[in-house]
Backbone bond lengths (Angstrom), bond angles and torsions (degrees), N, CA, C in turn:
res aa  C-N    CA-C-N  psi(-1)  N-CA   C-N-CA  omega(-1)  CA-C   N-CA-C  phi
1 X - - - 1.456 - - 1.524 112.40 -
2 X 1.422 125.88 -11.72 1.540 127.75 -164.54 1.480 81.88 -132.75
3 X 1.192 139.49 -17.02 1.204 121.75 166.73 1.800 112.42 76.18
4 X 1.210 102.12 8.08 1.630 102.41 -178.28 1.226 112.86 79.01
5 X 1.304 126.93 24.45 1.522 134.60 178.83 1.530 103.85 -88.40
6 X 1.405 114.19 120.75 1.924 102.93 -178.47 1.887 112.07 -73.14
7 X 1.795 87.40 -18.15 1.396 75.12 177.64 1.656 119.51 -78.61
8 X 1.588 112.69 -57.97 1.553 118.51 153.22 1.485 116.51 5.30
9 X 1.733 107.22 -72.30 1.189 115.54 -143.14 1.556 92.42 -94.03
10 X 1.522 136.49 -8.19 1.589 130.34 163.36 1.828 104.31 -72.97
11 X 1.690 108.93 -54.99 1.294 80.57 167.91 1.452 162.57 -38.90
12 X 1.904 95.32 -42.61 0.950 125.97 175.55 1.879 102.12 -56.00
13 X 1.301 118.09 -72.24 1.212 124.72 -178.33 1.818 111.12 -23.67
14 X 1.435 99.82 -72.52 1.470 109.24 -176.94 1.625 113.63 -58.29
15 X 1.647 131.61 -16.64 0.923 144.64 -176.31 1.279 98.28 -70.21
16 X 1.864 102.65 -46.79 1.524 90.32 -162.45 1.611 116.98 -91.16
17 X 1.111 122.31 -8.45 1.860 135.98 164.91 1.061 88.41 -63.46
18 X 1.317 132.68 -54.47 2.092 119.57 -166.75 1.179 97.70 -60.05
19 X 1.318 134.62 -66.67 1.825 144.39 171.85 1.586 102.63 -30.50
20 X 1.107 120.38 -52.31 1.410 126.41 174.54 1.789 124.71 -43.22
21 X 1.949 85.75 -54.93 1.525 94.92 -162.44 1.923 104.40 -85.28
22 X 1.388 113.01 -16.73 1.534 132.94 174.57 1.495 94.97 -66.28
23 X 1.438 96.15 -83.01 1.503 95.72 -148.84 1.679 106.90 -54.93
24 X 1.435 118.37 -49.36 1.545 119.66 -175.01 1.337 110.74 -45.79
25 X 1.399 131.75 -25.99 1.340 121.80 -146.49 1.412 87.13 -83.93
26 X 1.514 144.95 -13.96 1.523 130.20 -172.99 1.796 108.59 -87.30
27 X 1.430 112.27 10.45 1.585 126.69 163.98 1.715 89.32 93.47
28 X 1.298 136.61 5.50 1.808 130.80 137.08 1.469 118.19 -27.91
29 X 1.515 109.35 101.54 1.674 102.29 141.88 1.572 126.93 4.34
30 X 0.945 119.43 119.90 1.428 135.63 175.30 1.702 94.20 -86.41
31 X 1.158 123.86 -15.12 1.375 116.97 175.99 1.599 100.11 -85.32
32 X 1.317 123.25 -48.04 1.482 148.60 -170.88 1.271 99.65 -52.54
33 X 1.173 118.58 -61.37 1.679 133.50 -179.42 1.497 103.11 -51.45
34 X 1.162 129.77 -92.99 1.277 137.75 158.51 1.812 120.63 12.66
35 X 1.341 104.47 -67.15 1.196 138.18 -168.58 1.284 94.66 -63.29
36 X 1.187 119.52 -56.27 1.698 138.77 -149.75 1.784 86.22 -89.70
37 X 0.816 131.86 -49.63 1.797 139.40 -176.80 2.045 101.03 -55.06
38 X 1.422 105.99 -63.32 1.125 118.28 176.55 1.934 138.11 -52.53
39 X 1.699 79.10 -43.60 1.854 100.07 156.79 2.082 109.50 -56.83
40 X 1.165 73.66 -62.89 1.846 85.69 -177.20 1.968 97.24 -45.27
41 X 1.132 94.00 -71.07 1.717 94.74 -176.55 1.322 117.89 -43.08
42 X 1.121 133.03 -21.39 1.855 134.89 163.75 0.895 108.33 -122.97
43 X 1.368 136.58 37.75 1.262 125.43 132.51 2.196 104.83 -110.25
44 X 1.001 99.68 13.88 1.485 101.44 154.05 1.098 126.35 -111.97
45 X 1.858 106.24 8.74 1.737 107.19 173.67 1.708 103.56 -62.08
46 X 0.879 119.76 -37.12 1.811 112.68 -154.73 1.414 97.91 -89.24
47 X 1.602 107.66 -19.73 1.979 88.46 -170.85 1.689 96.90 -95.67
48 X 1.624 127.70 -15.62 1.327 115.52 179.98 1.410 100.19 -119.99
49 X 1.391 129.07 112.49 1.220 136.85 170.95 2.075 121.86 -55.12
50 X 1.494 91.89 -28.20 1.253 101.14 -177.19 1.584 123.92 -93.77
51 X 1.476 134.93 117.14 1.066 109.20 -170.43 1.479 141.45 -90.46
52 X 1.383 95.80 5.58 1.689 120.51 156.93 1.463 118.82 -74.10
53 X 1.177 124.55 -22.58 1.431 125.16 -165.66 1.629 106.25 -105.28
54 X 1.767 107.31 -35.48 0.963 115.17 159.63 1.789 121.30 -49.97
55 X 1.291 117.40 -69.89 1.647 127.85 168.62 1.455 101.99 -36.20
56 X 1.269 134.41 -25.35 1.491 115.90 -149.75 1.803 68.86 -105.98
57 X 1.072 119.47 -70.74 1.580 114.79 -160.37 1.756 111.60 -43.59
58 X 1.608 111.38 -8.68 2.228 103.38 178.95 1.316 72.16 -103.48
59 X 1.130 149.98 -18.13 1.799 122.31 -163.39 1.697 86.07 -101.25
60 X 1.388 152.29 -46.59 1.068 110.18 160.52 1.655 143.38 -77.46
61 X 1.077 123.63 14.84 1.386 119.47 155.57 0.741 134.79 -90.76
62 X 1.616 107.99 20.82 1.489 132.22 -170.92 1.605 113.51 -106.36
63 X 1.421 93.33 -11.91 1.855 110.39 -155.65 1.279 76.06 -97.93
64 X 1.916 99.97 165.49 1.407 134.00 -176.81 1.268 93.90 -95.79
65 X 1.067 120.29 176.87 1.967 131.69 -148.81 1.689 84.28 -90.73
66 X 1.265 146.91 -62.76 1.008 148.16 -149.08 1.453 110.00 -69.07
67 X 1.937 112.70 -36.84 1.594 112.57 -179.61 1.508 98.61 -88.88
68 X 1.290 110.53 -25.01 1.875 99.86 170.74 1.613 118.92 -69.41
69 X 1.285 114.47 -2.66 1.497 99.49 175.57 1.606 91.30 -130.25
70 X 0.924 141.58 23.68 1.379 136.06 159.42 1.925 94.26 -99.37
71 X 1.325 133.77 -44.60 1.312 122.50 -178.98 1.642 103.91 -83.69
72 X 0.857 129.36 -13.59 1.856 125.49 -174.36 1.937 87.16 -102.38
73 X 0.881 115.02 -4.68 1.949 116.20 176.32 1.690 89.28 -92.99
74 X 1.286 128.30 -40.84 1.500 122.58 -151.23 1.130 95.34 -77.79
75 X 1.668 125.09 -28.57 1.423 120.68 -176.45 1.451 118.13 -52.87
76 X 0.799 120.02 1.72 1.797 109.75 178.88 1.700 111.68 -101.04
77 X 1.307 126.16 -9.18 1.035 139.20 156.65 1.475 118.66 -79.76
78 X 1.582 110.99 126.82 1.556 109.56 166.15 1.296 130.86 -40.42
79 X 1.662 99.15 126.15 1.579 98.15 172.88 1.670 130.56 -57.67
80 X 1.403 98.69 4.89 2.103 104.83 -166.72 1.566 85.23 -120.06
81 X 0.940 133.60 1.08 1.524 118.05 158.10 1.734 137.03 -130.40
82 X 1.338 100.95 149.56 1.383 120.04 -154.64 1.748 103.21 -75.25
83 X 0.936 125.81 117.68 1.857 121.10 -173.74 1.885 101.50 -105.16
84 X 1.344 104.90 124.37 1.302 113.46 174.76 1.475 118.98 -43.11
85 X 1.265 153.24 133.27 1.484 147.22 176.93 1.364 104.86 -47.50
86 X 1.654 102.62 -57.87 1.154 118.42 -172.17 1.708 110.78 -50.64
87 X 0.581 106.23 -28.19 1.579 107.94 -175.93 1.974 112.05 -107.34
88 X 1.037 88.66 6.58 2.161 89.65 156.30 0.826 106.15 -125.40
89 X 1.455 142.41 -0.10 1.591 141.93 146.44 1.412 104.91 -53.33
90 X 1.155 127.17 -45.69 1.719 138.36 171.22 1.823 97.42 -53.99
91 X 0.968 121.31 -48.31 1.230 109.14 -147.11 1.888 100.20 -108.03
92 X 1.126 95.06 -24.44 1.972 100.45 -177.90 1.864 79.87 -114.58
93 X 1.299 127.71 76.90 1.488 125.18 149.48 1.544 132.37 -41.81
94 X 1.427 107.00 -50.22 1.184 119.02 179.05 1.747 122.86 -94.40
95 X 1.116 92.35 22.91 1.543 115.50 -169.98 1.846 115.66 -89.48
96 X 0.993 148.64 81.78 1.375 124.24 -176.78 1.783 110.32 -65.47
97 X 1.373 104.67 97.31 1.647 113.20 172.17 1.203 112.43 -38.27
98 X 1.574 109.32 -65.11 1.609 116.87 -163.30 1.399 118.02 -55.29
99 X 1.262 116.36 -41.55 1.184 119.47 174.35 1.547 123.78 -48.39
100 X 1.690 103.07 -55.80 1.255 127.92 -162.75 1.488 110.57 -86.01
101 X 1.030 141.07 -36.04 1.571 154.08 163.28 0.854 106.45 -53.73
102 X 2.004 168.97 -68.44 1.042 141.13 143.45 1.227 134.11 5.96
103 X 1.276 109.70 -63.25 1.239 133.50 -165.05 1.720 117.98 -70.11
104 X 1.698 96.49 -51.42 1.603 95.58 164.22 1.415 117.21 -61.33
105 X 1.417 106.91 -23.05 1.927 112.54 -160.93 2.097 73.26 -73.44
106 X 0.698 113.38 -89.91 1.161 114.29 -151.53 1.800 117.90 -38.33
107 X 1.089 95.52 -33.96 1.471 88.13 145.37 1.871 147.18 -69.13
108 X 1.261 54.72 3.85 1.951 66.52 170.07 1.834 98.68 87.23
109 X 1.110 126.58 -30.09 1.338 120.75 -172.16 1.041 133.98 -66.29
110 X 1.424 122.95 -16.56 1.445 140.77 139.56 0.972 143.79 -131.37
111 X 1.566 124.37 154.11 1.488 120.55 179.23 1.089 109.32 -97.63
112 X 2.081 99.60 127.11 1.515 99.18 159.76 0.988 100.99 -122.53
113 X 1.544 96.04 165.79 1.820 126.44 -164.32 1.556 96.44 -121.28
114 X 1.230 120.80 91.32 1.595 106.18 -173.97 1.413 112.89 -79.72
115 X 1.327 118.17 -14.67 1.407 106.08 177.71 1.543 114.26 -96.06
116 X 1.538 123.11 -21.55 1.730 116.51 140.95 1.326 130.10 -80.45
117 X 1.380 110.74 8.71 1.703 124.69 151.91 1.661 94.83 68.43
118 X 1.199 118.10 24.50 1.516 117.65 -159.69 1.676 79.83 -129.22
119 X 2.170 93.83 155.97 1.267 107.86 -178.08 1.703 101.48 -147.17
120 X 1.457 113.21 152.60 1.567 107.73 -172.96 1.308 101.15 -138.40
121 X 1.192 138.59 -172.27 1.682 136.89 175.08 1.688 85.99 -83.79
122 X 1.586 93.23 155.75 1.493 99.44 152.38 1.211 119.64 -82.53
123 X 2.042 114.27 135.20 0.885 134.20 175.24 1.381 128.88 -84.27
């Protein structure tokens, strides 16, 4: 399903602990969850051919409205370069970064560099 992509298959991972830590928390099976995460994931083999684009599309329908349009906003910036924090605070104003930048990093969807305070898509 990830096709041997390291990136794919990190998304996928962190996709599926978020699926984990969401869905379980309403007292659902951790087996149930799982199951239900995994169905979903092959039954998007046939409609997304790619398995990077695929991983990125269950890890964002996973996001809250605010980290889904701060990472679907980042898309217009190159994926091979690093964008200062300081300077998407300028441009996402109404955005709380701090909060939200963790959170994508750990999803695999972006890289942050906390000590160049800079963040890029994952590559």
């Amino acid at each position: 399903l990830c096709a041997r992509s390291p990136l794919a298959l990190s998304i996928l991972g962190a996709t599926g602990n978020l699926q984990m830590a969401q869905g379980c928390s309403d007292g659902t099976r951790a087996e149930d969850c799982w199951r239900s995460f995994c169905e979903e994931l092959g039954g998007q083999e046939k409609a997304e051919p790619d398995p990077v684009k695929r991983c990125i599309g269950l890890a964002t329908k996973r996001l809250g409205e605010q980290e889904r349009r701060l990472y679907l906003g980042m898309a217009v910036f190159p994926d091979d370069v690093l964008l200062p924090v300081d300077a998407l605070r300028v441009i996402f104003r109404s955005t709380d970064l701090e909060a939200l930048l963790p959170r994508l990093a750990a999803l695999h969807l972006l890289r942050l560099d906390p000590v160049k305070r800079c963040i890029g898509l994952a590559t």
